[in-house]
PDB file of N, CA, C and O in Angstrom:
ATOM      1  N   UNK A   1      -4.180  -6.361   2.921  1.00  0.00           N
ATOM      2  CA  UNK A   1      -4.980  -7.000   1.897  1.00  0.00           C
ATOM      3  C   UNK A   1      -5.992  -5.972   1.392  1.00  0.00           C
ATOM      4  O   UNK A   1      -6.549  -5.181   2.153  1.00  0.00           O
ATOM      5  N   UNK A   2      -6.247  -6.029  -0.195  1.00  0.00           N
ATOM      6  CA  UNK A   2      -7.420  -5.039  -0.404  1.00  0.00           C
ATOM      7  C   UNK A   2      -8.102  -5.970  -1.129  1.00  0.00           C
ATOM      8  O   UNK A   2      -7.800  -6.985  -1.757  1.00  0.00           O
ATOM      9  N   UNK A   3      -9.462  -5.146  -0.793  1.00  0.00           N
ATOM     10  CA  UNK A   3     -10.733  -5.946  -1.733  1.00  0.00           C
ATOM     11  C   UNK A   3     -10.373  -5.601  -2.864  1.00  0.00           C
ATOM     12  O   UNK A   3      -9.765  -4.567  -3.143  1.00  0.00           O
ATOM     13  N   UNK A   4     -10.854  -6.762  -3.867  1.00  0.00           N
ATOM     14  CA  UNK A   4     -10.647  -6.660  -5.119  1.00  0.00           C
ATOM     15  C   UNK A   4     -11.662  -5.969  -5.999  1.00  0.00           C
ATOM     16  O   UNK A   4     -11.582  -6.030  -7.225  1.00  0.00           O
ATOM     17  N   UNK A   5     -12.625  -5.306  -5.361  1.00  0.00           N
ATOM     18  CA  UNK A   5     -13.736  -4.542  -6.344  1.00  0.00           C
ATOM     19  C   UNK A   5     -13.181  -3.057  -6.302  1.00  0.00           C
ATOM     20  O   UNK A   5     -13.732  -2.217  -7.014  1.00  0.00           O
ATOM     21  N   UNK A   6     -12.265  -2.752  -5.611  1.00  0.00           N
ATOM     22  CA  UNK A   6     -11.414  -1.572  -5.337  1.00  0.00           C
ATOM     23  C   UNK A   6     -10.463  -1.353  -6.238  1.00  0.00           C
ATOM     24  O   UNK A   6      -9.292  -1.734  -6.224  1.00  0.00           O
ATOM     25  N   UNK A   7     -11.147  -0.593  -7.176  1.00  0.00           N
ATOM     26  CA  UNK A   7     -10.397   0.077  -8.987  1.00  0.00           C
ATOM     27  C   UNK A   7      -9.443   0.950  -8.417  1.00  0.00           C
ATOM     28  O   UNK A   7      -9.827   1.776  -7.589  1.00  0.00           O
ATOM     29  N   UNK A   8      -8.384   0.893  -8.706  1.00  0.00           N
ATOM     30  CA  UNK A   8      -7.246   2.263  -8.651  1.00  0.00           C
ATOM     31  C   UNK A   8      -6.268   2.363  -7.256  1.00  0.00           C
ATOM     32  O   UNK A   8      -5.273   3.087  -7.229  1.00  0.00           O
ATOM     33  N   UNK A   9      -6.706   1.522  -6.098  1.00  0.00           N
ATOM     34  CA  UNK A   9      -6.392   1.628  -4.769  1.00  0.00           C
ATOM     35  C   UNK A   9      -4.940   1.455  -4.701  1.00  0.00           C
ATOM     36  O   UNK A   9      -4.080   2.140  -4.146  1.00  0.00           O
ATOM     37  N   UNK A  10      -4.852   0.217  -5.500  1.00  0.00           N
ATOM     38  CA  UNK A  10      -2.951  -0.321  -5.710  1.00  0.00           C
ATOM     39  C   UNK A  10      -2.167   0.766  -6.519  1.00  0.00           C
ATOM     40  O   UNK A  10      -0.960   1.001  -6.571  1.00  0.00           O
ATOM     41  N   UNK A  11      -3.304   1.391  -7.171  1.00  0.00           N
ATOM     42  CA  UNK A  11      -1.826   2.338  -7.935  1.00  0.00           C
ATOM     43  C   UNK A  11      -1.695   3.546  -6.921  1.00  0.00           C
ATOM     44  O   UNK A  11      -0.575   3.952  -6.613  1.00  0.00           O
ATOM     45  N   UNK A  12      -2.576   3.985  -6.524  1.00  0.00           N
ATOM     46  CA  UNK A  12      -2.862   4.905  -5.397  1.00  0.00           C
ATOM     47  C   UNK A  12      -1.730   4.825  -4.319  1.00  0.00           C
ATOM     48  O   UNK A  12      -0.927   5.757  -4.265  1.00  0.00           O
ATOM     49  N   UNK A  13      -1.609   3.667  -3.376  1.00  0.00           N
ATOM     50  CA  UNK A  13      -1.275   3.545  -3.009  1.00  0.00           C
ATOM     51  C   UNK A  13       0.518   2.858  -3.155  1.00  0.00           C
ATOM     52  O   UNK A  13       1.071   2.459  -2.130  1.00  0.00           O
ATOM     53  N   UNK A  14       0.979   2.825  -4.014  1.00  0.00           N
ATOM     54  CA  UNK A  14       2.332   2.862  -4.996  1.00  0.00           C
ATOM     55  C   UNK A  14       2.920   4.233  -5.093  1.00  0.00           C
ATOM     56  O   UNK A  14       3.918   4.701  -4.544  1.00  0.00           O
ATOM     57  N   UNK A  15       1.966   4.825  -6.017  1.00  0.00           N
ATOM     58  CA  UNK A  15       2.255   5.864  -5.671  1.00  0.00           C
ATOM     59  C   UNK A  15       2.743   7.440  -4.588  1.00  0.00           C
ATOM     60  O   UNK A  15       3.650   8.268  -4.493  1.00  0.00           O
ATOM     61  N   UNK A  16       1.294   7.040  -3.895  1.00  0.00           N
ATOM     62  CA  UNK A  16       2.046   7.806  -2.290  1.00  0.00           C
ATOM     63  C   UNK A  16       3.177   7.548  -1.766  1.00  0.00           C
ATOM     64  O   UNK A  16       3.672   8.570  -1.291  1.00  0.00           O
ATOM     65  N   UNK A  17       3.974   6.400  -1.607  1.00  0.00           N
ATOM     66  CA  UNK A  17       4.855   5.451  -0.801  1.00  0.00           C
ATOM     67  C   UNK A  17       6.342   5.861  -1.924  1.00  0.00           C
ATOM     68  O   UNK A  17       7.424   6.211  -1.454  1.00  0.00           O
ATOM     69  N   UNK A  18       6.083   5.724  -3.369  1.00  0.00           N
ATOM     70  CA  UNK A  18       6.835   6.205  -4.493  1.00  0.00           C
ATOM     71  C   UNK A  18       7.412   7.839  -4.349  1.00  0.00           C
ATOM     72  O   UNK A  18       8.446   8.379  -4.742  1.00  0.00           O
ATOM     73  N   UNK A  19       6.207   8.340  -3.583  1.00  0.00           N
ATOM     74  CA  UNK A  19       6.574   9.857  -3.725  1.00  0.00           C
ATOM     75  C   UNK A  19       7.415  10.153  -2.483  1.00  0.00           C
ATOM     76  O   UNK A  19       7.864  11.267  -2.212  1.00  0.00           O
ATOM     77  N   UNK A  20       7.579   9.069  -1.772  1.00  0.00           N
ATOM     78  CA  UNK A  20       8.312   9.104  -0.594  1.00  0.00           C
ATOM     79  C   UNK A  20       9.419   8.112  -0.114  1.00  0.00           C
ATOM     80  O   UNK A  20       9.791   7.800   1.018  1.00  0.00           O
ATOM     81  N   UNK A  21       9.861   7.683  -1.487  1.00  0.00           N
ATOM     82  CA  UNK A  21      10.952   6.962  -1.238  1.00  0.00           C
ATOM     83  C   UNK A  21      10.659   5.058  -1.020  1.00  0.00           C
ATOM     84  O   UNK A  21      11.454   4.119  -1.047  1.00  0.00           O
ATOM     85  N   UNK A  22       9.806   5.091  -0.900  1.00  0.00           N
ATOM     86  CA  UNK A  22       9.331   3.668  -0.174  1.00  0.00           C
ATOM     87  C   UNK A  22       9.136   2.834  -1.654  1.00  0.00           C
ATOM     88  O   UNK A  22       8.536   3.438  -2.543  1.00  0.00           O
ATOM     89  N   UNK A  23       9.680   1.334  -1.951  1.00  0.00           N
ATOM     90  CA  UNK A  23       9.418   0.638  -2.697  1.00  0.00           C
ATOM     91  C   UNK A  23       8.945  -0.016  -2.157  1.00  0.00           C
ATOM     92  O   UNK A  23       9.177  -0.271  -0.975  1.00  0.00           O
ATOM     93  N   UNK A  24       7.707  -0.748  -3.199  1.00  0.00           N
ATOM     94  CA  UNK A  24       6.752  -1.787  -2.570  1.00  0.00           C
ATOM     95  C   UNK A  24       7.169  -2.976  -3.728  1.00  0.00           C
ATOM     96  O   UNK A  24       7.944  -2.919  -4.683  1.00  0.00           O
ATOM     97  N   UNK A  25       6.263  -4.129  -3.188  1.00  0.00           N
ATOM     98  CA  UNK A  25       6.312  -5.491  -4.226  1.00  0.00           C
ATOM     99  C   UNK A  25       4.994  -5.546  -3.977  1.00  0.00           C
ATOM    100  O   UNK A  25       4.483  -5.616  -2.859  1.00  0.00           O
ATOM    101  N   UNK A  26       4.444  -5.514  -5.004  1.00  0.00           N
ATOM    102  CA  UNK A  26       2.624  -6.086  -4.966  1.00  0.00           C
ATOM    103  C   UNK A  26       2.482  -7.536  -5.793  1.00  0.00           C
ATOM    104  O   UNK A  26       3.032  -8.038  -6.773  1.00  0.00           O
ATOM    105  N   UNK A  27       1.538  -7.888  -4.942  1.00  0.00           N
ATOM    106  CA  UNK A  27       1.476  -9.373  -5.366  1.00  0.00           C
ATOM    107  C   UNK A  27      -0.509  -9.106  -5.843  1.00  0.00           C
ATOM    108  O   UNK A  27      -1.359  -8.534  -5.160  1.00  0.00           O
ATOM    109  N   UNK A  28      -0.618  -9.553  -6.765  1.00  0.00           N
ATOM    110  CA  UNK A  28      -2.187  -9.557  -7.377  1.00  0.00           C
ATOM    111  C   UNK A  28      -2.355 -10.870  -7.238  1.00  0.00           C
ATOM    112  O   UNK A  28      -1.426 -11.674  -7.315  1.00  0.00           O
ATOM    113  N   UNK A  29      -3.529 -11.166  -7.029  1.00  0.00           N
ATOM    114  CA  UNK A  29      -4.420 -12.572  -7.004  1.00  0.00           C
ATOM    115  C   UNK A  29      -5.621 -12.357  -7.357  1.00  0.00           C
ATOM    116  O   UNK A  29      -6.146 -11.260  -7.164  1.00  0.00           O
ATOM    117  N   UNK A  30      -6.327 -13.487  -7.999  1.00  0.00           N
ATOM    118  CA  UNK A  30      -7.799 -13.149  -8.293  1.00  0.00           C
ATOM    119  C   UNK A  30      -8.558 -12.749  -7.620  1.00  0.00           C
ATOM    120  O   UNK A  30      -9.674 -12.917  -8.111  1.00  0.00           O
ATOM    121  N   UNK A  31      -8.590 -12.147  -6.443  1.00  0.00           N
ATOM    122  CA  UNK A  31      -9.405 -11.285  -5.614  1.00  0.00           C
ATOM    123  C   UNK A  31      -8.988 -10.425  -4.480  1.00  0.00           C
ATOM    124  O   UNK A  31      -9.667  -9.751  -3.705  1.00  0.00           O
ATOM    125  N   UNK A  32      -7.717 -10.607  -4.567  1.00  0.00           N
ATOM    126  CA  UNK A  32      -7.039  -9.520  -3.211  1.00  0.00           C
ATOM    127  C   UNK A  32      -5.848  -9.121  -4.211  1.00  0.00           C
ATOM    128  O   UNK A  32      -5.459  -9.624  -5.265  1.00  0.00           O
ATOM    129  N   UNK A  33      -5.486  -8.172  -3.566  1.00  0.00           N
ATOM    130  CA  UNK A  33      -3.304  -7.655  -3.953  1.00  0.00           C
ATOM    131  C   UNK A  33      -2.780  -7.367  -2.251  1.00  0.00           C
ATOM    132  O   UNK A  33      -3.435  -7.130  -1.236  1.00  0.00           O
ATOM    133  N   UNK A  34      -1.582  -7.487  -2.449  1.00  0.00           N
ATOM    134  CA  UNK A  34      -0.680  -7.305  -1.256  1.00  0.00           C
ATOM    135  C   UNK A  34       0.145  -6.495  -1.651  1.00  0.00           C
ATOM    136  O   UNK A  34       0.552  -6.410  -2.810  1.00  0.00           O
ATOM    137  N   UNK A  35       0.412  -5.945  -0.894  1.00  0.00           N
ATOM    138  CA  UNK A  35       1.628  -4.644  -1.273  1.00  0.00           C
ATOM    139  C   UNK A  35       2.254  -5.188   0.173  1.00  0.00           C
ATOM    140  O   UNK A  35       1.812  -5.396   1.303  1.00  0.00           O
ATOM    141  N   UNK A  36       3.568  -5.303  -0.525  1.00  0.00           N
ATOM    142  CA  UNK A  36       4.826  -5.923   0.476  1.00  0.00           C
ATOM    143  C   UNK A  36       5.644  -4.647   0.930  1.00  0.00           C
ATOM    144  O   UNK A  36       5.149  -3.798   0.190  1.00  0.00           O
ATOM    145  N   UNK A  37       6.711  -3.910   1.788  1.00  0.00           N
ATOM    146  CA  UNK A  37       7.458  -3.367   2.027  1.00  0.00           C
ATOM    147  C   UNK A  37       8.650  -3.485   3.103  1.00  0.00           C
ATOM    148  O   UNK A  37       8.457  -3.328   4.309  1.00  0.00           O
ATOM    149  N   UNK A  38       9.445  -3.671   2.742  1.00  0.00           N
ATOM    150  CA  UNK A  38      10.548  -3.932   3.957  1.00  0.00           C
ATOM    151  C   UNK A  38      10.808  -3.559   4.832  1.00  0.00           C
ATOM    152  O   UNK A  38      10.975  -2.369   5.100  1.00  0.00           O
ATOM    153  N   UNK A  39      10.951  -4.779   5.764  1.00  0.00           N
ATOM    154  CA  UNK A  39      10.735  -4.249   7.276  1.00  0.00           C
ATOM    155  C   UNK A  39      11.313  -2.964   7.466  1.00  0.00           C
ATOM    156  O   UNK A  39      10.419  -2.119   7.526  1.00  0.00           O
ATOM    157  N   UNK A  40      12.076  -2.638   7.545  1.00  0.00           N
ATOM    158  CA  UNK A  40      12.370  -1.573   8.113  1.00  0.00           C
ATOM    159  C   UNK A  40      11.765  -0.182   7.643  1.00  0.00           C
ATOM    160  O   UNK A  40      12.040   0.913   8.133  1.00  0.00           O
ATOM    161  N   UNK A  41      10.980  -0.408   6.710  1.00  0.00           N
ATOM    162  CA  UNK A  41      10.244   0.954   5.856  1.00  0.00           C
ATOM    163  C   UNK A  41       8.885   0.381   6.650  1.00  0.00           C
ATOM    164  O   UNK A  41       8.203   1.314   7.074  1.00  0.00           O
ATOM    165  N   UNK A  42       8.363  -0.885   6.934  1.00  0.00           N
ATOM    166  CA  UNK A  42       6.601  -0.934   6.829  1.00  0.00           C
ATOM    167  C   UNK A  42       6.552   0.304   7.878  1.00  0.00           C
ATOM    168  O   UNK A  42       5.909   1.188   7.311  1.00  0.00           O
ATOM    169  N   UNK A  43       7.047   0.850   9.459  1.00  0.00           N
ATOM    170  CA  UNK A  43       6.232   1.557  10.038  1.00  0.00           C
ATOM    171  C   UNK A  43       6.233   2.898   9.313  1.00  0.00           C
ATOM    172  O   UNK A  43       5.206   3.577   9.276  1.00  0.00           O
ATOM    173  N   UNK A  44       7.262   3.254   8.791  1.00  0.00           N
ATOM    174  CA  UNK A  44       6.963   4.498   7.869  1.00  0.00           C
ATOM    175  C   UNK A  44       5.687   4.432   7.169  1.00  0.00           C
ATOM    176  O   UNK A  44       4.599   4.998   7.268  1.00  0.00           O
ATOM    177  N   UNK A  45       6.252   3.465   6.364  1.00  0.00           N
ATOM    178  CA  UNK A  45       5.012   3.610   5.050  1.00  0.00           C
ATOM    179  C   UNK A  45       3.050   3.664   6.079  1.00  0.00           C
ATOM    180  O   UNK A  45       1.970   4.140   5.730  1.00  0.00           O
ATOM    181  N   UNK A  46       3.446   3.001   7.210  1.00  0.00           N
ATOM    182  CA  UNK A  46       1.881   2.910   7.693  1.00  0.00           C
ATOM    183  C   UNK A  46       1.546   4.300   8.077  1.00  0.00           C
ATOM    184  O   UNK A  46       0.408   4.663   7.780  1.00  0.00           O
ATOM    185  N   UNK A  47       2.159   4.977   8.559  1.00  0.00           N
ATOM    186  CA  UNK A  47       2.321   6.694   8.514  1.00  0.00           C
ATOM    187  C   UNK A  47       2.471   7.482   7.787  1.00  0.00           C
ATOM    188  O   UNK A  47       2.513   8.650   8.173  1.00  0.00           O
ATOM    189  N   UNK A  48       2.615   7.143   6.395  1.00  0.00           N
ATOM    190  CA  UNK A  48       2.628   7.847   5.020  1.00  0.00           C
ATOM    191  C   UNK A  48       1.443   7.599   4.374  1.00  0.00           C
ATOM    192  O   UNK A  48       0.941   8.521   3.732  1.00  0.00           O
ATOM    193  N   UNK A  49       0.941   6.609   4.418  1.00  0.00           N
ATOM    194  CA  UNK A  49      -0.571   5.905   4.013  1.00  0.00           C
ATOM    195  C   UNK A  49      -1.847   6.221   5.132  1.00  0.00           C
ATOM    196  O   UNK A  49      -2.990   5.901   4.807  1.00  0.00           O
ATOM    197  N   UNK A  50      -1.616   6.786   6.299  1.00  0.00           N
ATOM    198  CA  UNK A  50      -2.341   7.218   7.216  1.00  0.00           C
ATOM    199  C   UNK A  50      -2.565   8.604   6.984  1.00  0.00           C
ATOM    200  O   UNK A  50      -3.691   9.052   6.772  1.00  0.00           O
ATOM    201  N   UNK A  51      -1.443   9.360   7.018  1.00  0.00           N
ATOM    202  CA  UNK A  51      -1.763  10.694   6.358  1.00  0.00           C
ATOM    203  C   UNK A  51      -2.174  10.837   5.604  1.00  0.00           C
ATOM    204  O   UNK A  51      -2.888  11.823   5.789  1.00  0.00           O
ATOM    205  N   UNK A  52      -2.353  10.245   3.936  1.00  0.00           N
ATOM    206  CA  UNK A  52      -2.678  10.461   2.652  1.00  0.00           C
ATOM    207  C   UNK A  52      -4.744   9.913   2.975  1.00  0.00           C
ATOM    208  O   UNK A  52      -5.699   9.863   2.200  1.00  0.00           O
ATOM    209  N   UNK A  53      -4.618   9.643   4.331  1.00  0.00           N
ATOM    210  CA  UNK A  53      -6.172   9.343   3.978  1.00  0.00           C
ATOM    211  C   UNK A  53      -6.569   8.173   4.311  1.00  0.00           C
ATOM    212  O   UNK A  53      -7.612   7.947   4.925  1.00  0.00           O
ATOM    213  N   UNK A  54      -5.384   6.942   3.748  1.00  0.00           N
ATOM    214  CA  UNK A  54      -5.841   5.694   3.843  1.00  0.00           C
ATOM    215  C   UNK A  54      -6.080   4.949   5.677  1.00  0.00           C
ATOM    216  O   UNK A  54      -5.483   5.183   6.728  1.00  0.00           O
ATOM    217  N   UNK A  55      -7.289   3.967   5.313  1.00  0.00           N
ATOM    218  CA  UNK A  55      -7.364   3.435   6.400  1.00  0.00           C
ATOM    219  C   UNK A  55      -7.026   2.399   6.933  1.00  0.00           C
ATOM    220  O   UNK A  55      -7.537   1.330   6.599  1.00  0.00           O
ATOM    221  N   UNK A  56      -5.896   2.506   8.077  1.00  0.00           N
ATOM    222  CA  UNK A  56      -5.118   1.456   8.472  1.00  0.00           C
ATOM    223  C   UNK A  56      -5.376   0.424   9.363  1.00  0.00           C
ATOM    224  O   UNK A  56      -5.391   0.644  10.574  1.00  0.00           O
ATOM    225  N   UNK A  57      -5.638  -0.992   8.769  1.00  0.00           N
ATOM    226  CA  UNK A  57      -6.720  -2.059   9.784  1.00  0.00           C
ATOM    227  C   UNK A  57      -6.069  -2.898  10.243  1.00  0.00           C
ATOM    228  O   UNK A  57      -5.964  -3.856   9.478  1.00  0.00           O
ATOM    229  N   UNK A  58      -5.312  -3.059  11.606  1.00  0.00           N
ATOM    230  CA  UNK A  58      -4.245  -3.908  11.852  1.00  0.00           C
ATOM    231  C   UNK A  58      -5.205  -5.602  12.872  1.00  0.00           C
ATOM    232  O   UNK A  58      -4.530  -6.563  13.242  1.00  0.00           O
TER     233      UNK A  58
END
């Protein structure tokens, strides 16, 4: 889930995952987005998004 005062995070994060093969489904709502990925990609992608910086809050 991301906060929604967080400008640019969803494309950000599309992108990294894009540059590595990984398709996402993002779902927007009036105050959060979800970025979906299939099972068998999520532990990748949490290790592709860990490296690039992002912080992973399980």
């Amino acid at each position: 889930m991301l906060d929604f005062p967080l400008i640019g995070i969803l494309a950000g994060i599309a992108e990294t995952l894009a540059e590595n093969g990984i398709s996402i489904f993002a779902i927007s709502t009036y105050n959060t987005d979800y970025v979906l990925v299939k099972k068998e990609s999520y532990q990748r992608a949490l290790d592709i998004l860990e490296q690039a910086g992002y912080k992973i809050v399980k």
